[in-house]
C-alpha positions, 0 to 999 in steps of 0.5 A: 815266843812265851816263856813255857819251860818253867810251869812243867819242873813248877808242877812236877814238884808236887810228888817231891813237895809233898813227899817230904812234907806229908806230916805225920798224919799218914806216914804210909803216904809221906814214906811212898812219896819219898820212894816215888821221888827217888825213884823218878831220878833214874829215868829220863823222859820228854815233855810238851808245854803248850799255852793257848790264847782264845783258844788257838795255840800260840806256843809249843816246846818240846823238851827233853829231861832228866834229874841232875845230881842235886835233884834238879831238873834239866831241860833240853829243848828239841823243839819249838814252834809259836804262833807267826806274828806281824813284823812291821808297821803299827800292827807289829808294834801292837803284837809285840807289846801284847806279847810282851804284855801275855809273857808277863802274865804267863811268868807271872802264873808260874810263880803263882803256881810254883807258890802251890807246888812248892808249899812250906813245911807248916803249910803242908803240915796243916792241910794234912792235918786238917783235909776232910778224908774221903774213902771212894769206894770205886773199883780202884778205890781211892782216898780224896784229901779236901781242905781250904784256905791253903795259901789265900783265904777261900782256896781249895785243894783236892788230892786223890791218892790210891787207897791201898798204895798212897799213889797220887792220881789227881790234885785239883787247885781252885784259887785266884790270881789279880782277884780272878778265879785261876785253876790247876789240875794234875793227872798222875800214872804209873809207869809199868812196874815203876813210879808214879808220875806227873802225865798232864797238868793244865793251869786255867786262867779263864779272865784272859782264856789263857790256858798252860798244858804241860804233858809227860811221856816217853819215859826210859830208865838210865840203865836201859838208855845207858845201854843203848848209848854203849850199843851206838858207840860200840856199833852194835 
């Protein structure tokens, strides 16, 4: 099976990253990112990553998640199905070292992803200062970030925010990986009368037509599932 737990804690950094790293150009933004961090560490919530190979899904990990003390994510899988692959013979030992070969690369693109999730302060300081912003007057408006030549000369990055409360609603990354054309792009909602967060995020890699989807959903905050627990051991 592929290594696919990391890309989901890799892109979810986003709202932190740039929670503590949004410069002075919109405070308003950099507050409601700060806010929006802290306020995701009270729930817990389930997660799917999944990688696609020519089109046909070759791995799916169900995890569940919630922020330990120092802010970090932990993982527990539940579950877990791959692709069935040949065992013996020349065929075996060709599948193993193309999946030995995909593994590779998939880590690979973690790291390369993570590079973007994760941007230092300087950087992150400059794309704020330099982003081309772009009032979109839709009916929810919304304000669009652009700027270039981020980490790598000819990249792009595209944030939307909601216009009123500085939410993020989509990040597009258009980049290149081994000089081929790699792109990332993230969707954000909010949970009702709570944070904003990460819903799905797909990192395209289309030389190999590999494709990594990481999904979000069945959020619930810890008083609620503290509650539920103290019920199940009372016998309520």
């Amino acid at each position: 099976m592929m290594k696919i737990a990391g890309l989901a804690i890799v892109l979810s950094s986003w709202t932190m990253a740039q929670g503590q790293q949004g410069g002075q150009q919109d405070q308003k933004y950099a507050q409601a990112m700060k806010q929006n961090a802290m306020a995701l560490r009270q729930y817990t919530w389930k997660s799917q990553t999944q990688i696609r190979k020519d089109g046909d899904v070759k791995g799916t990990k169900v995890y569940m998640n919630r922020y330990a003390a120092d802010g970090t994510v932990v993982q527990l899988l539940l579950e877990e199905s791959s692709a069935k692959l040949p065992k013996f013979g020349i065929r075996g030992m060709v599948a193993k070292k193309k999946k030995a070969e995909a593994t590779e690369l998939i880590e690979a693109l973690q790291r390369f992803a993570k590079s973007y999730g994760e941007l230092p302060p300087a950087k992150m300081q400059e794309f704020m200062t330099k982003a081309t912003v772009t009032l979109e007057t839709t009916a929810q408006p919304r304000l669009r970030l652009e700027g270039a030549n981020i980490l790598q000369p000819g990249d792009s990055m595209v944030v939307w925010l909601d216009a009123n409360t500085r939410r993020q609603r989509r990040i597009e990354i258009n980049s290149s990986f081994d000089a081929k054309p790699v792109r990332i792009v993230t969707e954000f909602r909010d949970l009702l009368n709570g944070p904003t967060y990460m819903v799905r995020s797909v990192l395209d890699y289309p030389s190999e037509e590999l494709t990594l989807t990481i999904e979000n959903f069945e959020y619930e905050h810890l008083a609620m599932e503290d509650r539920i627990n103290m019920q199940i051991l009372s016998g309520n």
